[in-house]
NULUMNU-319170 format. One record per residue (C-alpha): residue number from 1; residue in one letter; x negated, z, y. Coordinates in nm, 4 decimals. Last residue first. Layout:
BEGIN
[node NUM, A, [X, Z, Y]]
...
END
This chain:
BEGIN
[node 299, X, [7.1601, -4.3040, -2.9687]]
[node 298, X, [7.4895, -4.2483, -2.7770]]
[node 297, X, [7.5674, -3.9411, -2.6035]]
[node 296, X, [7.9018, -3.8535, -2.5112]]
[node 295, X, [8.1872, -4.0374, -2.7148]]
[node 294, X, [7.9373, -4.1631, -3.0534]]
[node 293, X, [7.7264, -3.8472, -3.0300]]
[node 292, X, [7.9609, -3.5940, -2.9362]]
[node 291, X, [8.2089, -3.7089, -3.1754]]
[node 290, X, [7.9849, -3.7062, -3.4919]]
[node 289, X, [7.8838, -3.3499, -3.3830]]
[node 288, X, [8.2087, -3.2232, -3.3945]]
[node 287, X, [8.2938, -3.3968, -3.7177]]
[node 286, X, [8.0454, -3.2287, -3.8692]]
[node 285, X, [8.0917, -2.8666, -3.6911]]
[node 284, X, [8.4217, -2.8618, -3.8442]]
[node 283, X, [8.3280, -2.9956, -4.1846]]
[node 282, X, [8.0809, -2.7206, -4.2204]]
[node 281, X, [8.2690, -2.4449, -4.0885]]
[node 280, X, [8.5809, -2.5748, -4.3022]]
[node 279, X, [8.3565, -2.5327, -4.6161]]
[node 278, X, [8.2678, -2.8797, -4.7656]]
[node 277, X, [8.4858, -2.9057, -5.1230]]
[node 276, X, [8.2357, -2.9626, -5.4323]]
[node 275, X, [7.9676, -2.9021, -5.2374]]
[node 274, X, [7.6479, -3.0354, -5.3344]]
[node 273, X, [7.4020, -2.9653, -5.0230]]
[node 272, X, [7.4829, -3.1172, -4.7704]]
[node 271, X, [7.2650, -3.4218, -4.5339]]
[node 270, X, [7.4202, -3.5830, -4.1940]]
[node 269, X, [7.2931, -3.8235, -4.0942]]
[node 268, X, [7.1561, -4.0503, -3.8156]]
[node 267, X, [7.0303, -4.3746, -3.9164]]
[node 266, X, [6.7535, -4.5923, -3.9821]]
[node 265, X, [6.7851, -4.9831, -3.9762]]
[node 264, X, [6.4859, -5.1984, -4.0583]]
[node 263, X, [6.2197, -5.2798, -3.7985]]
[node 262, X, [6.3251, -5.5802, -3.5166]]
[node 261, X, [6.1161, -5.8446, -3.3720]]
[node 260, X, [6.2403, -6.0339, -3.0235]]
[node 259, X, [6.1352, -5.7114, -2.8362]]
[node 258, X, [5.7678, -5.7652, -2.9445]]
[node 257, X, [5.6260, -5.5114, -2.6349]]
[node 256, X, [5.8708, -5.2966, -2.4226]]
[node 255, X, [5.7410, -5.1315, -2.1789]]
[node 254, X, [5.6490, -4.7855, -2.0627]]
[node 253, X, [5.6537, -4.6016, -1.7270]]
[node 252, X, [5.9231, -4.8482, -1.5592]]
[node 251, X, [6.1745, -4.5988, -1.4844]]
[node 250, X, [6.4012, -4.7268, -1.7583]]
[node 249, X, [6.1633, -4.7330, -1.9880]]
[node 248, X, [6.0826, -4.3613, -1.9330]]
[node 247, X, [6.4249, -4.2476, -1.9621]]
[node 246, X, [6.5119, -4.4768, -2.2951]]
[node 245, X, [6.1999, -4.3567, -2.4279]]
[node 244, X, [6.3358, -4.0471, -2.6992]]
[node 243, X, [6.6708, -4.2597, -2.7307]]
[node 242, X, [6.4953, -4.5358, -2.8516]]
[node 241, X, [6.3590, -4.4314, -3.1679]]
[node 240, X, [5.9926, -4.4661, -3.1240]]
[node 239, X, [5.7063, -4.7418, -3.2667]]
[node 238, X, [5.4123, -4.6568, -3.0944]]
[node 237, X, [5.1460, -4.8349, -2.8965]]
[node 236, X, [4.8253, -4.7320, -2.7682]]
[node 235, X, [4.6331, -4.4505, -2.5977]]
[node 234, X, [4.7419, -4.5243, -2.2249]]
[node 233, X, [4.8411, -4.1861, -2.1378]]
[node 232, X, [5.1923, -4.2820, -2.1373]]
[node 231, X, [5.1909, -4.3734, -2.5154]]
[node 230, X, [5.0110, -4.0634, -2.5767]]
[node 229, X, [5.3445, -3.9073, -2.4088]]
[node 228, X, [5.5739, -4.0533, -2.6215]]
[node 227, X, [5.3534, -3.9807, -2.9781]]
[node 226, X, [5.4438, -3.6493, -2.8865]]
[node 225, X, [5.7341, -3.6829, -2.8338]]
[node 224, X, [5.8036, -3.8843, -3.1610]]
[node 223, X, [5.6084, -3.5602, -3.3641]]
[node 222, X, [5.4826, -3.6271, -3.6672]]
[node 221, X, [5.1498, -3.7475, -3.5796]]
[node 220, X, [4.8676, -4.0126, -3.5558]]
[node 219, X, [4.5670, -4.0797, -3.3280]]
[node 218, X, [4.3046, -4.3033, -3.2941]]
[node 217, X, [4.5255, -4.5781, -3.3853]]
[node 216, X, [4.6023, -4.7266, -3.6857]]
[node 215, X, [4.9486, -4.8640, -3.7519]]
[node 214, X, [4.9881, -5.0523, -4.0674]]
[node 213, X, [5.1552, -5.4282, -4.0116]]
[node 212, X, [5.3806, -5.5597, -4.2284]]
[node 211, X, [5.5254, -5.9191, -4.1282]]
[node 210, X, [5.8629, -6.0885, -4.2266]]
[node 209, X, [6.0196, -6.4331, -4.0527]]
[node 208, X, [6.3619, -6.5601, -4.1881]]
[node 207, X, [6.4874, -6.4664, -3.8148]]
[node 206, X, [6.2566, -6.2247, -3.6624]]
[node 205, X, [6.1378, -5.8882, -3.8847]]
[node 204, X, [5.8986, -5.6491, -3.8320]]
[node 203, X, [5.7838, -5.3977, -4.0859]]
[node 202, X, [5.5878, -5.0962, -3.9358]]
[node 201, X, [5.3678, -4.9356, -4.1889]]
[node 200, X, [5.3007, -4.5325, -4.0707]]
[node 199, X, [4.9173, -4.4125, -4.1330]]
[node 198, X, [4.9319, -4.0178, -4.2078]]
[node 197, X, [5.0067, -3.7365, -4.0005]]
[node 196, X, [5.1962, -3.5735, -4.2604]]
[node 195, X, [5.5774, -3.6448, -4.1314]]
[node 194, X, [5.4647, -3.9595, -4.0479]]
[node 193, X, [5.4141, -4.1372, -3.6882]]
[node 192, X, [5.1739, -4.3698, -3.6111]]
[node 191, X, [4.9891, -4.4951, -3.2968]]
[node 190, X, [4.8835, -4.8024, -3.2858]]
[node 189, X, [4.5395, -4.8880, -3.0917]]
[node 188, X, [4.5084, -5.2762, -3.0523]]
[node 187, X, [4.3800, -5.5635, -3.1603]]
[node 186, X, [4.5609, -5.5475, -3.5347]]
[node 185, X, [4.9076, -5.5922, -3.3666]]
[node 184, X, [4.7938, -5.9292, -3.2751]]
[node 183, X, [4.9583, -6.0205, -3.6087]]
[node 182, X, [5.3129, -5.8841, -3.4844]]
[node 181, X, [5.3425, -6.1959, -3.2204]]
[node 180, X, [5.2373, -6.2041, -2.8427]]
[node 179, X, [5.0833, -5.8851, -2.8032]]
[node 178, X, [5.0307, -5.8437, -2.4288]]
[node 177, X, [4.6754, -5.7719, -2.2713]]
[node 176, X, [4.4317, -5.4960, -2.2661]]
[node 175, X, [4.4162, -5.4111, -1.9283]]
[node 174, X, [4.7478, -5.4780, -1.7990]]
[node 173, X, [4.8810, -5.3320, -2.1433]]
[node 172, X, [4.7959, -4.9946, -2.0763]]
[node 171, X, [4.8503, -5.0222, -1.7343]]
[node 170, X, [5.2346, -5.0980, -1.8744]]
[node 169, X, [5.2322, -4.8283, -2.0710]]
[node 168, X, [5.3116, -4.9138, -2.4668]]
[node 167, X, [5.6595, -4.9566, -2.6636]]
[node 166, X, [5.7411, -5.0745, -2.9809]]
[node 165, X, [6.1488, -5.0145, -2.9985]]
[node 164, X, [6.3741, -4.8501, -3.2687]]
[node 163, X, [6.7370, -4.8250, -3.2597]]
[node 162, X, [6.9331, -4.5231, -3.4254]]
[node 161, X, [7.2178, -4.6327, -3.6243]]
[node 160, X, [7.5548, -4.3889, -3.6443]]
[node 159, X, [7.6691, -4.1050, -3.8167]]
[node 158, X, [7.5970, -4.1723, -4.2087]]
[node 157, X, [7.7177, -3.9054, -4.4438]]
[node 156, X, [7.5057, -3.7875, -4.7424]]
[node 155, X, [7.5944, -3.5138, -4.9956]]
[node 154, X, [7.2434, -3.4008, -5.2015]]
[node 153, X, [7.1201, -3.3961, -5.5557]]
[node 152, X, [7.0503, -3.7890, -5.5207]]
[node 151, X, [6.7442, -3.7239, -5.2802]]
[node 150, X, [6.6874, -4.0425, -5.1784]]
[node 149, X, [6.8328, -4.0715, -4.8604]]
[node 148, X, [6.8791, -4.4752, -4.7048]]
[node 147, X, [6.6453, -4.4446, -4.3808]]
[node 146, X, [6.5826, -4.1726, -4.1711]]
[node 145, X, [6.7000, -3.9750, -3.8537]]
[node 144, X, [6.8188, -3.6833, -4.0197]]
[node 143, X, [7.0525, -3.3244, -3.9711]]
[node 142, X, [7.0745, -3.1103, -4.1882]]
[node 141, X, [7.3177, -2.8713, -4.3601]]
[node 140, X, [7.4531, -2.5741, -4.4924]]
[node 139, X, [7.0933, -2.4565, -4.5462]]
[node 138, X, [6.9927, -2.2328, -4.8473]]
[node 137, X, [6.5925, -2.3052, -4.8965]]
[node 136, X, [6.5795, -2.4867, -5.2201]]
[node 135, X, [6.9334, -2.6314, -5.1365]]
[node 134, X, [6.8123, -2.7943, -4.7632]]
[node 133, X, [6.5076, -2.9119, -4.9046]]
[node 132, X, [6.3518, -2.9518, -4.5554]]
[node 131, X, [6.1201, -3.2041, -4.4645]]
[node 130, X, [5.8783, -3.1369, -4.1478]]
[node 129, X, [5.9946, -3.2596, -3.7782]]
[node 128, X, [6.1161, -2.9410, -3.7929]]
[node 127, X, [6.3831, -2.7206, -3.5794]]
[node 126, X, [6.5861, -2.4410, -3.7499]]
[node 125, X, [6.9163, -2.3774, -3.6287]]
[node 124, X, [7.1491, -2.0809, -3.6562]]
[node 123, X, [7.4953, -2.1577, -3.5718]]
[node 122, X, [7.7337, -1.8324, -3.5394]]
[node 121, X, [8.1218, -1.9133, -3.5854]]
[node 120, X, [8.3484, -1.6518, -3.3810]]
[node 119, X, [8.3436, -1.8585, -3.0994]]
[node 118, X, [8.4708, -2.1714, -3.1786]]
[node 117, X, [8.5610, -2.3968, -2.8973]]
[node 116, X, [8.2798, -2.2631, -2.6543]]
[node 115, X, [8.0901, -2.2776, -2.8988]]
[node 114, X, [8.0880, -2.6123, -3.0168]]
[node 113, X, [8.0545, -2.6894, -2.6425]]
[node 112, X, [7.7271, -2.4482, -2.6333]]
[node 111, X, [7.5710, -2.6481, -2.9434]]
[node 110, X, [7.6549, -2.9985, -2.8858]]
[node 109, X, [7.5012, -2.9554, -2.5174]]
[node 108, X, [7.1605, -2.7812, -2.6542]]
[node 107, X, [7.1971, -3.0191, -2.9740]]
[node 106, X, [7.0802, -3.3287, -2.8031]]
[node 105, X, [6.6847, -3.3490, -2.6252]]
[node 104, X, [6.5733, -3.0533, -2.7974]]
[node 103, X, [6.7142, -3.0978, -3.1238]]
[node 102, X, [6.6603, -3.4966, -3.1441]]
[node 101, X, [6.3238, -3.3719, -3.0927]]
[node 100, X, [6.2857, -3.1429, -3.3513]]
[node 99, X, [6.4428, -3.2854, -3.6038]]
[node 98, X, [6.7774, -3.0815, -3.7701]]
[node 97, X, [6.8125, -2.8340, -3.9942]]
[node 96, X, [7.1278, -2.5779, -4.0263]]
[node 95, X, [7.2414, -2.2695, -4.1322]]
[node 94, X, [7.6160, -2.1942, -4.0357]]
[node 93, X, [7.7010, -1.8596, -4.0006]]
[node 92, X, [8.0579, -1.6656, -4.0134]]
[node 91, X, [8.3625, -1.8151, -3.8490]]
[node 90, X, [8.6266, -2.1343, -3.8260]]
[node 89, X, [9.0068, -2.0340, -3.8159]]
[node 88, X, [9.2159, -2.2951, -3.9834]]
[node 87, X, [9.4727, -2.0994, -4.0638]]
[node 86, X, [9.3573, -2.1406, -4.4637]]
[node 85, X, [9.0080, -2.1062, -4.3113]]
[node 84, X, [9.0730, -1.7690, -4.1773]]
[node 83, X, [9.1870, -1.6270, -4.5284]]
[node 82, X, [8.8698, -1.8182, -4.7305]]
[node 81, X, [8.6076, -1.6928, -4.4961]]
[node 80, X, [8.7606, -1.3008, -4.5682]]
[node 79, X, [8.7664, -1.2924, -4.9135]]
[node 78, X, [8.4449, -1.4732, -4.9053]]
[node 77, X, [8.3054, -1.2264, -4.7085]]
[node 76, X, [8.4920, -0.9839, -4.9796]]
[node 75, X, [8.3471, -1.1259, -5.2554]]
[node 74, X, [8.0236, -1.1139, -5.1375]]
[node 73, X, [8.0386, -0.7663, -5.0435]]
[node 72, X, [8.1534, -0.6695, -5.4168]]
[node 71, X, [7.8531, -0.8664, -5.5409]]
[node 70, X, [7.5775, -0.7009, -5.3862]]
[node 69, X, [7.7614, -0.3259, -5.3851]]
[node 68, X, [7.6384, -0.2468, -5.7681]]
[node 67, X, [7.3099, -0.4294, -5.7714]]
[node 66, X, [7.2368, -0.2326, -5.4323]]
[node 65, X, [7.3656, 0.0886, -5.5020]]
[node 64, X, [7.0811, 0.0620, -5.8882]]
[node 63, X, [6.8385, -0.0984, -5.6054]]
[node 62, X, [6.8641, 0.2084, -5.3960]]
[node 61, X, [6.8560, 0.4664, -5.6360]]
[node 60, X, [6.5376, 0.3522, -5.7512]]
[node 59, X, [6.3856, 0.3531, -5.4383]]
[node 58, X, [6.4023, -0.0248, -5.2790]]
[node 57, X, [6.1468, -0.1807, -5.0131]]
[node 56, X, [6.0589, -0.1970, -4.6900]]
[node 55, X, [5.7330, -0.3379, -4.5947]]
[node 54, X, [5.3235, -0.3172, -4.4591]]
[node 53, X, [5.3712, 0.0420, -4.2069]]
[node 52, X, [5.5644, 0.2242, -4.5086]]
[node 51, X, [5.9686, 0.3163, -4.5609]]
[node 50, X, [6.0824, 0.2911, -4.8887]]
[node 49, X, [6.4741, 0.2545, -4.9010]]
[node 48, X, [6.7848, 0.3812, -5.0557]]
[node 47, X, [6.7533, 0.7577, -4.9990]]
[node 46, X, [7.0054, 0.9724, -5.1173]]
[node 45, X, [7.3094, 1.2135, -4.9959]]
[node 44, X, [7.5348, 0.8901, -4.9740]]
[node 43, X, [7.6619, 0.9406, -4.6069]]
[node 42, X, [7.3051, 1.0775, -4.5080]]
[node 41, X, [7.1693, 0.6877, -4.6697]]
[node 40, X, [7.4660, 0.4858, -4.4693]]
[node 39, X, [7.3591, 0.6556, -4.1122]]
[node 38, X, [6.9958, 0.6273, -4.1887]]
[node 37, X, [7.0426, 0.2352, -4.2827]]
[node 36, X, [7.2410, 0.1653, -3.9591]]
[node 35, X, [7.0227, 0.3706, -3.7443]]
[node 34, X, [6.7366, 0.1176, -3.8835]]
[node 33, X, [6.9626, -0.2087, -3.8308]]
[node 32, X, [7.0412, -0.0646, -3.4836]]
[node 31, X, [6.7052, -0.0028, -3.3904]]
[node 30, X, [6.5534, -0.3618, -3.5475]]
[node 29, X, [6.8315, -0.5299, -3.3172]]
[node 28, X, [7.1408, -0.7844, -3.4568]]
[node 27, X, [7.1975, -1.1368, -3.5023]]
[node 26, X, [7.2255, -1.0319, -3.8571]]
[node 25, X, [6.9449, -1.2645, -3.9297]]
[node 24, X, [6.6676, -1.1689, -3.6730]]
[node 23, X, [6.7525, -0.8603, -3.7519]]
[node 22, X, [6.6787, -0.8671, -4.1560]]
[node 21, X, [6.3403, -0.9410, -4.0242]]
[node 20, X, [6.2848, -0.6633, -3.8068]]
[node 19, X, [6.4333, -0.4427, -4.1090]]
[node 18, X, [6.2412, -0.5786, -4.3567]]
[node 17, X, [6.2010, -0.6821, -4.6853]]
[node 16, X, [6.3991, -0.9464, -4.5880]]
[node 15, X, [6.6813, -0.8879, -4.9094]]
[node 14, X, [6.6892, -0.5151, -4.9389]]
[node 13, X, [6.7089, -0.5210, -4.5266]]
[node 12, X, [7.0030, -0.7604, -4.5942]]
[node 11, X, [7.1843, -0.5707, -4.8273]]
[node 10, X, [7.1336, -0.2694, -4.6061]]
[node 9, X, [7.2816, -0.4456, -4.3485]]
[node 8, X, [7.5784, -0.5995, -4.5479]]
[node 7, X, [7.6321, -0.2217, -4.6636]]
[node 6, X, [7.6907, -0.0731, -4.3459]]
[node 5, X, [7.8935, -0.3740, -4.2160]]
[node 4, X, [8.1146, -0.2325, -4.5484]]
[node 3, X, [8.0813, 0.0936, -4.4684]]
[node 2, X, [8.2278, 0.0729, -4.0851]]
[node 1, X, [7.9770, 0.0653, -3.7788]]
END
């Protein structure tokens, strides 16, 4: 391994705290990151790092090398980012967020045809159902299934909308009847979803006609899969994006209930931090995504 891959792994040991963790984020193993180290420390003649059971962390030496190197290898990754993006050449890492569902039942197929097309660009992905303050914690992007953002610090672009339907088992409803307008809602068991497990307020609309109703159930969480499955096991009703049911209504295991009321409009977006220019890995992946889901597989 040349010097300067040499320093980037130290950096990143420096960095973690560790050399399992810094690993995990070079892509790389714990015995080659250590060898790495070893091999950079006997060329120097000094020891850069701590070694103990608990942590890694800096001699003296080390973080006087490490304030000196820090920003020279940054300006060469850039160096380098910025001379295969003006031939259009997309690499290095792209840090992104997404919803766990939507990750496991989408990005699998986006992810090995965007990779197929550009191999030299590495995508790690983080999945949570959880919010993520994507320029608190250094991510290049996320992806949402929300309403209208309102977190002005951040770049927004809408993708497409993402349909809601109330749904229930059909045994479910055999045995406890059919809700014929939104304000026999409060007769049975409604499962909610919110990112903290707390009550969700479904607002139904038909024609000029508006009605709030707050989901309470015996169960609540903030996880749509989840939420599926109670649904299945005859524990209520839930209001899910579509494309996590569209399977099971299909085959008959849940039902539709209220389909002449609709819920407001949420969408599937794409979130930035503030760019001033979106980095060509970035943009790339965006409008590779964006294809996939409005040519291949519609919400």
């Amino acid at each position: 391994m040349g010097e300067l891959e040499s320093i980037r792994v130290f950096l990143a040991v420096a960095e973690f705290g560790s050399f399992a963790a810094a690993a995990r984020h070079l892509g790389l193993t714990p015995a080659s990151v250590t060898r790495t180290v070893a091999a950079l420390e006997d060329r120097l003649g000094v020891q850069l790092l701590v070694r103990t059971t608990r942590q890694v962390s800096l001699t003296s030496a080390g973080a006087v090398y490490a304030a000196r190197v820090a920003p020279l290898s940054r300006v060469l990754a850039e160096a380098a980012e910025e001379t295969r993006e003006a031939q259009g050449i997309t690499s290095g890492r792209i840090r992104i967020s997404a919803p766990m569902s939507l990750g496991l039942k989408v990005l699998p197929a986006v992810l090995s045809q965007f990779a197929t097309l550009h191999p030299q660009t590495h995508v790690a992905l983080n999945l949570s159902d959880s919010f993520i303050d994507i320029v608190e914690e250094d991510y290049d992007l996320a992806i949402r299934i929300s309403g209208p953002p309102s977190d002005k610090s951040t770049i927004w672009r809408k993708i497409c909308r993402v349909p809601r339907v109330l749904v229930a088992a059909p045994d479910y409803l055999t045995a406890r009847g059919t809700p014929q307008t939104p304000d026999d809602l409060a007769e049975f068991a409604c499962l909610s979803y919110a990112a903290e497990a707390r009550e969700e307020v479904w607002e139904l609309a038909k024609g000029a006609s508006r009605r709030s109703h707050r989901a309470r159930g015996a169960f609540s969480a903030n996880n749509v899969d989840f939420l599926a499955r109670l649904v299945m096991n005859g524990e209520g009703l839930a209001l899910l994006p579509r494309f996590i049911v569209a399977d099971d209504l299909e085959a008959g295991r849940l039902t539709r209930v209220l389909p002449d009321w609709s819920t407001p409009e949420i969408w599937l977006t794409l979130f930035y931090p503030p760019y001033e220019r979106l980095p060509l890995k970035v943009a790339t992946f965006s409008d590779f995504f964006e294809t996939y889901v409005k040519e291949t597989c519609p919400l």
